[in-house]
N, CA, C and O atoms as a GROMACS GRO file, in nm:
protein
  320
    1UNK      N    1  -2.799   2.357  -2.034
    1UNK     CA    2  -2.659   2.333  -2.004
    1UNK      C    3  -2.578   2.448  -2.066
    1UNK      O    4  -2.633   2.513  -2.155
    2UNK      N    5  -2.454   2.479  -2.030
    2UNK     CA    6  -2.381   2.609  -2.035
    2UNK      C    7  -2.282   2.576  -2.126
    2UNK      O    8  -2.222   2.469  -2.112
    3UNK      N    9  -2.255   2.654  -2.224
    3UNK     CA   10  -2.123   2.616  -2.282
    3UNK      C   11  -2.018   2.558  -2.234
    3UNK      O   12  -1.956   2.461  -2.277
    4UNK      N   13  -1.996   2.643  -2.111
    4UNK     CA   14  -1.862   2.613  -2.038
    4UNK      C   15  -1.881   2.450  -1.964
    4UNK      O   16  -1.790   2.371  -1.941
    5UNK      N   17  -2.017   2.432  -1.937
    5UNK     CA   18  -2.035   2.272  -1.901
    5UNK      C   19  -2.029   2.158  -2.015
    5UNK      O   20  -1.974   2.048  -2.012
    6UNK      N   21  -2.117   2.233  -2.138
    6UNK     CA   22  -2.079   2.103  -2.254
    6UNK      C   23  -1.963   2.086  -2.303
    6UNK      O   24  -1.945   1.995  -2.384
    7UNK      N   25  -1.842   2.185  -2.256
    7UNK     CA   26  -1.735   2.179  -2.304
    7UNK      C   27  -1.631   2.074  -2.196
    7UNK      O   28  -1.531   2.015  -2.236
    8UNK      N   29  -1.678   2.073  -2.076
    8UNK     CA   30  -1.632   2.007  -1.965
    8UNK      C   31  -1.674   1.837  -2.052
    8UNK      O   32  -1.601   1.748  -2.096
    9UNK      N   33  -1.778   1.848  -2.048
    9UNK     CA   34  -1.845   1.698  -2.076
    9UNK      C   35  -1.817   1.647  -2.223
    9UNK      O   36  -1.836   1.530  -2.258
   10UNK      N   37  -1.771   1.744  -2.302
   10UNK     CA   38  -1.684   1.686  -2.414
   10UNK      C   39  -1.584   1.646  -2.440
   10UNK      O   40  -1.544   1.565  -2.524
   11UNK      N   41  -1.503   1.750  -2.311
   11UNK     CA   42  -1.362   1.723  -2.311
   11UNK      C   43  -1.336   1.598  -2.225
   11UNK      O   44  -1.251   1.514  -2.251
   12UNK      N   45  -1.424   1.595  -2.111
   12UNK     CA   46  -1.419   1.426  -2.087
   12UNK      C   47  -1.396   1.312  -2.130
   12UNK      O   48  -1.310   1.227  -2.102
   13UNK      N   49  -1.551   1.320  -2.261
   13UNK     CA   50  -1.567   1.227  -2.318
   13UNK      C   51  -1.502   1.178  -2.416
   13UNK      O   52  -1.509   1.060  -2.451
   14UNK      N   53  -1.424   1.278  -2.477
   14UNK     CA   54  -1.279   1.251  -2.575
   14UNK      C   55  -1.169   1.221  -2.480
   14UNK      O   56  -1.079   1.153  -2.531
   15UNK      N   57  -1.153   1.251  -2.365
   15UNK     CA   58  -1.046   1.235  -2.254
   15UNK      C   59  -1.056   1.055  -2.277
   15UNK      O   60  -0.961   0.983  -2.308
   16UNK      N   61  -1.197   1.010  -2.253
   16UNK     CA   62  -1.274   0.881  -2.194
   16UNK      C   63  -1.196   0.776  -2.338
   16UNK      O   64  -1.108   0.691  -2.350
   17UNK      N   65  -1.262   0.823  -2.394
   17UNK     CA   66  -1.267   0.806  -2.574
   17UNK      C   67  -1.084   0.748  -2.592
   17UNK      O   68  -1.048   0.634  -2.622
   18UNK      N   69  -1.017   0.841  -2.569
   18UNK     CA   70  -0.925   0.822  -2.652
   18UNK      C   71  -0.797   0.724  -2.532
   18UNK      O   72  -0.679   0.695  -2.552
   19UNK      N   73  -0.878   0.700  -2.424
   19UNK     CA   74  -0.737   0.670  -2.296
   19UNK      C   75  -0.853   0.543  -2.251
   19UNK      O   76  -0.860   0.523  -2.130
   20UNK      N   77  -0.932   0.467  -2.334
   20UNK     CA   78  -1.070   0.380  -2.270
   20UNK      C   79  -0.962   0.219  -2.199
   20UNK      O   80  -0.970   0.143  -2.102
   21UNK      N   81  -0.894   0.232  -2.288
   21UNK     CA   82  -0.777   0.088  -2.245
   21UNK      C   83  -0.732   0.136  -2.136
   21UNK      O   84  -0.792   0.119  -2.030
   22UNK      N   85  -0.612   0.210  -2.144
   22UNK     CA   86  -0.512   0.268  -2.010
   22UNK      C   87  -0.598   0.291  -1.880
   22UNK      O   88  -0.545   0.258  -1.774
   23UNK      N   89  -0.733   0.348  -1.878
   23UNK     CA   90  -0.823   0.391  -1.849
   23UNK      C   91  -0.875   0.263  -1.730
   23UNK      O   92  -0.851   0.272  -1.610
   24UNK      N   93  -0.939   0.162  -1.784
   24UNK     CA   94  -0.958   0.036  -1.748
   24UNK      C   95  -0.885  -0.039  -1.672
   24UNK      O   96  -0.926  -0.083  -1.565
   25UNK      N   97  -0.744  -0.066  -1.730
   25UNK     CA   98  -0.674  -0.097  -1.687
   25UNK      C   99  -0.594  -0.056  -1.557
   25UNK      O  100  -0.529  -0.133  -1.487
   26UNK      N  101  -0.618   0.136  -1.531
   26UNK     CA  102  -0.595   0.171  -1.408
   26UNK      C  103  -0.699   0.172  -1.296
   26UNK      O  104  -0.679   0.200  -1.178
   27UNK      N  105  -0.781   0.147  -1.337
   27UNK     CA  106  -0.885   0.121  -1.240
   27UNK      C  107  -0.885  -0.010  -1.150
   27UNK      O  108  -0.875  -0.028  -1.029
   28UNK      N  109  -0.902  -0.097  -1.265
   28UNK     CA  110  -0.850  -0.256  -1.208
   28UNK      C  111  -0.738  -0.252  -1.106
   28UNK      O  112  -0.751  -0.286  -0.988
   29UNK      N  113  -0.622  -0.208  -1.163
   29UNK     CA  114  -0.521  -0.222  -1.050
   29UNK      C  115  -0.535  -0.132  -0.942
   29UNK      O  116  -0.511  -0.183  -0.833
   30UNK      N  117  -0.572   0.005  -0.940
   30UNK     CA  118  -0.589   0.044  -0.843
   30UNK      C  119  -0.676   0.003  -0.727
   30UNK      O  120  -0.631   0.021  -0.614
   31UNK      N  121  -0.804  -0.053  -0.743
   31UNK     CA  122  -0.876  -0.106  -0.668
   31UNK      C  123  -0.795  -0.254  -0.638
   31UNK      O  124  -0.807  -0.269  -0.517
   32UNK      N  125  -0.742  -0.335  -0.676
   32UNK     CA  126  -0.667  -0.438  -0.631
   32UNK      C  127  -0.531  -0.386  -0.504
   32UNK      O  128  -0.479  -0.432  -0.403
   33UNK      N  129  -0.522  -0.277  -0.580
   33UNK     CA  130  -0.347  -0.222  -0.503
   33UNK      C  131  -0.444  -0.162  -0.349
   33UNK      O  132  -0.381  -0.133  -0.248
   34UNK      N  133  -0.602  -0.149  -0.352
   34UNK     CA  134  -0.659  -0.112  -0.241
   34UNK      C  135  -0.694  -0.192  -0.118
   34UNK      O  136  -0.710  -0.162   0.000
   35UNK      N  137  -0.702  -0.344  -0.208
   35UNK     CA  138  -0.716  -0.446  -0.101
   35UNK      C  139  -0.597  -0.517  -0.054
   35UNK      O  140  -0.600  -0.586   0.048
   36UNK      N  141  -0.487  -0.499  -0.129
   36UNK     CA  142  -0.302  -0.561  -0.082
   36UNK      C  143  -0.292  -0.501   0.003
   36UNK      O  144  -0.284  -0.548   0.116
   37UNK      N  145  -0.290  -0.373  -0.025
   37UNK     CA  146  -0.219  -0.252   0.074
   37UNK      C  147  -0.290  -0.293   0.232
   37UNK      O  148  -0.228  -0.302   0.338
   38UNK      N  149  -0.438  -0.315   0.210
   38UNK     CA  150  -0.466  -0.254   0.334
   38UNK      C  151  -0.480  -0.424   0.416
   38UNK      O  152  -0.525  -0.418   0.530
   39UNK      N  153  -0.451  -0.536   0.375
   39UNK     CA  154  -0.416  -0.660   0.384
   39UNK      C  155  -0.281  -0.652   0.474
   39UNK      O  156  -0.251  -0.669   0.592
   40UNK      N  157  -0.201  -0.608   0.328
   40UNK     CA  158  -0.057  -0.662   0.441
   40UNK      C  159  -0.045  -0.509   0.530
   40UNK      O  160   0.034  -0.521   0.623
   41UNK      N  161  -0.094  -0.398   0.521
   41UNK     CA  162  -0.021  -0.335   0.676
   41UNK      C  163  -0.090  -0.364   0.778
   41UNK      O  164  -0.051  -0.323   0.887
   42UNK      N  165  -0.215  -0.445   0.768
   42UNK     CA  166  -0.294  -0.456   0.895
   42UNK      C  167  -0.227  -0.596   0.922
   42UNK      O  168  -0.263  -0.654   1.025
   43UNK      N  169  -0.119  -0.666   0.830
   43UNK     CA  170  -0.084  -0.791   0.893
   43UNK      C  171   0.014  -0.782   0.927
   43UNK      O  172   0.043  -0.836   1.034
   44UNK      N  173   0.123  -0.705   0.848
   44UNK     CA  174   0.284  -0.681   0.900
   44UNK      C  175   0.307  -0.580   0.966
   44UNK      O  176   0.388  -0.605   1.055
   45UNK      N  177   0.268  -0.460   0.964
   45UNK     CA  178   0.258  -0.308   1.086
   45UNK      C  179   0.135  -0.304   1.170
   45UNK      O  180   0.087  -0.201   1.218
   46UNK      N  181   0.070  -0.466   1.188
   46UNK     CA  182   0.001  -0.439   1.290
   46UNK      C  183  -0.118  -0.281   1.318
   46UNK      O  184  -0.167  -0.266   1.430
   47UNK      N  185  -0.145  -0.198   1.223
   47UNK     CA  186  -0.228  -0.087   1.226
   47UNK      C  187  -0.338  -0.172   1.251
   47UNK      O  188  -0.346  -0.294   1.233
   48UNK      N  189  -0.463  -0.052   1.318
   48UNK     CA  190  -0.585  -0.006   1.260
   48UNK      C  191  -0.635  -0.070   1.104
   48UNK      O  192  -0.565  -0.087   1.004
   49UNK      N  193  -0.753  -0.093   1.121
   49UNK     CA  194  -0.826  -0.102   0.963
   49UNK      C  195  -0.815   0.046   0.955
   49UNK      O  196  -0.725   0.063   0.874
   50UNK      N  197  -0.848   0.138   0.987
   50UNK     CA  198  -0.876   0.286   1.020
   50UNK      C  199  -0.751   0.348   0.895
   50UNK      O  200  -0.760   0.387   0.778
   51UNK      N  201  -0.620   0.329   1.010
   51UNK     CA  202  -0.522   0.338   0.957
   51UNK      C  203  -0.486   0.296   0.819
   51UNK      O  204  -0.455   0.371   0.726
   52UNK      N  205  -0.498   0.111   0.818
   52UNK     CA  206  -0.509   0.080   0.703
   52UNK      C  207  -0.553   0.130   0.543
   52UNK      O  208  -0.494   0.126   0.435
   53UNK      N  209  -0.663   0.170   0.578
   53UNK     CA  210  -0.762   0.204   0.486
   53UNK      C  211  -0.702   0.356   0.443
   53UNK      O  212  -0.702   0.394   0.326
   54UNK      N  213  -0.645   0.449   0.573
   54UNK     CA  214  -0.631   0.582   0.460
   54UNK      C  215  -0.552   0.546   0.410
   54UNK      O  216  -0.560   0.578   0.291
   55UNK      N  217  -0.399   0.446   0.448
   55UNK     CA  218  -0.288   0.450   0.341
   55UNK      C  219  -0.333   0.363   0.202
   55UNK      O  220  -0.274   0.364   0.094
   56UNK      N  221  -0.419   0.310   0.227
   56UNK     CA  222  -0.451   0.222   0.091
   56UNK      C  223  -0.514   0.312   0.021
   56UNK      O  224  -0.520   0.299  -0.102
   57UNK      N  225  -0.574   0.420   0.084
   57UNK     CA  226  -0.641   0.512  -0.033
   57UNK      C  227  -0.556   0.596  -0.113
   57UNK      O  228  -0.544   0.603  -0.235
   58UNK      N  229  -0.494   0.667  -0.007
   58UNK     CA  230  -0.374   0.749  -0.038
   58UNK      C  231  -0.280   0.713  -0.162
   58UNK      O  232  -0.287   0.760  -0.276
   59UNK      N  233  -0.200   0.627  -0.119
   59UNK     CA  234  -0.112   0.571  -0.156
   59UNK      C  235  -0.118   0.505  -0.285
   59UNK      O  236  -0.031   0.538  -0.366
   60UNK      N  237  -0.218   0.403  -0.325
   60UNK     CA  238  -0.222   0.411  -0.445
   60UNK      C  239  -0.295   0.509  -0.541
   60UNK      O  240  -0.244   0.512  -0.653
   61UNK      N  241  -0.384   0.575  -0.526
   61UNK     CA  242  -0.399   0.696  -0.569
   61UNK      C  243  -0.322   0.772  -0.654
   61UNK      O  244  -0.353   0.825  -0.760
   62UNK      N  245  -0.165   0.772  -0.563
   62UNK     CA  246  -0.060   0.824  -0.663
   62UNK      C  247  -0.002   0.722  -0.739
   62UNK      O  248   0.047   0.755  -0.847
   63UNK      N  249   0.001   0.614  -0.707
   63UNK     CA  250   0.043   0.514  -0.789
   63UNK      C  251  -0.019   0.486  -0.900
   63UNK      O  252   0.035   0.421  -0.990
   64UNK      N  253  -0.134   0.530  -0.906
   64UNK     CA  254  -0.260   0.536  -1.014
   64UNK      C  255  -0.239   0.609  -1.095
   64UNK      O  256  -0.267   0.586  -1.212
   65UNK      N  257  -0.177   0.734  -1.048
   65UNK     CA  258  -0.140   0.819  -1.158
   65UNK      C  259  -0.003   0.802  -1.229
   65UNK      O  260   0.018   0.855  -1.338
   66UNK      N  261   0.100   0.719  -1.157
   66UNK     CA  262   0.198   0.671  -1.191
   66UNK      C  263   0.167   0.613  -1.304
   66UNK      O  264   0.204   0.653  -1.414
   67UNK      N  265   0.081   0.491  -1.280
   67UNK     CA  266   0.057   0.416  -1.333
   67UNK      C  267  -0.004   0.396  -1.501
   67UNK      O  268   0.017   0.312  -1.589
   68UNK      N  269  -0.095   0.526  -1.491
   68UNK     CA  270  -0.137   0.559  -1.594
   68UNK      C  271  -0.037   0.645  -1.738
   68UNK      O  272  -0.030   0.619  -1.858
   69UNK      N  273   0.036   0.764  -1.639
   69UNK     CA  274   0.187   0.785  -1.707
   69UNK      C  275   0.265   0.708  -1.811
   69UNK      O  276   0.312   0.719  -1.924
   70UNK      N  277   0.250   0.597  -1.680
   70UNK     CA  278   0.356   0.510  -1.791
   70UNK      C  279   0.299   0.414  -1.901
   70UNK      O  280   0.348   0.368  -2.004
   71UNK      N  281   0.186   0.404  -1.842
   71UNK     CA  282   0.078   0.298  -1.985
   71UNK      C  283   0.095   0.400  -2.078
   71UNK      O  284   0.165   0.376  -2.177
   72UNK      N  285   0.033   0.532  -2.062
   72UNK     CA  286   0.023   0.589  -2.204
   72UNK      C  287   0.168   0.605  -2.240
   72UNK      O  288   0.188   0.590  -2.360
   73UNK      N  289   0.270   0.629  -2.170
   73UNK     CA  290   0.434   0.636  -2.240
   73UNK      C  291   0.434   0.540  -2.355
   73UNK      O  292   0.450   0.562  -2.475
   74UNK      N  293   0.407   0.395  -2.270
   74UNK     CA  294   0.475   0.274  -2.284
   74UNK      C  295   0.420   0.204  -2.444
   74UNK      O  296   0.482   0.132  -2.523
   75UNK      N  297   0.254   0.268  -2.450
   75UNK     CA  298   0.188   0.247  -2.542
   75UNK      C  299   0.206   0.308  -2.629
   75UNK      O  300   0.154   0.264  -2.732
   76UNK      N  301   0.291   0.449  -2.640
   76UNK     CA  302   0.311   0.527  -2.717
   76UNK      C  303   0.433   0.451  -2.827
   76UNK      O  304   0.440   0.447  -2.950
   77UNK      N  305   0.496   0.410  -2.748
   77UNK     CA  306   0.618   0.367  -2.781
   77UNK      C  307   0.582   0.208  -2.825
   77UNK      O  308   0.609   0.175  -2.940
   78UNK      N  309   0.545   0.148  -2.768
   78UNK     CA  310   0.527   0.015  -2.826
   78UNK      C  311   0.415  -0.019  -2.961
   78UNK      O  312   0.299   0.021  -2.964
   79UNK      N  313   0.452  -0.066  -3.020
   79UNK     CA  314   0.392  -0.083  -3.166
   79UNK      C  315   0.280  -0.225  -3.146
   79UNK      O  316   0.312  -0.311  -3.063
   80UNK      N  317   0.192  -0.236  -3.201
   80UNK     CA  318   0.127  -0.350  -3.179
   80UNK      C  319   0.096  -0.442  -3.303
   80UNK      O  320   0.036  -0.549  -3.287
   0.00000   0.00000   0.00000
């Protein structure tokens, strides 16, 4: 393995390490925000599953990263 790779896979794993809550927690919702999404536009805009499915990918995707933003803000700031 290459420096420049164990350095990838360290910096991960402290990435992993230090965000393991926020981390979790965006996963969960994102995969939930994957089955709403593609629920209600195939029930209220009438689409495609086809259709469905890229905006559910898409779409929360960025919301995922939204999402994560504001956990680590929010956690920063909130005391426990």
């Amino acid at each position: 393995m290459t420096e420049f790779t164990q350095g990838i896979f360290s910096t991960t794993k402290n990435i992993y390490k230090n965000n393991k809550g926020s981390i979790l927690r965006t996963v969960i919702y994102t995969i939930g925000h994957f089955a709403i999404a593609i629920i209600v536009l195939m029930s209220v805009a009438d689409v495609s599953f086809a259709i469905a499915l890229t905006d559910a990918i898409v779409e929360p995707l960025a919301n995922a990263v939204w999402y994560f933003l504001l956990d680590k803000f929010w956690a920063s700031k909130v005391k426990s």
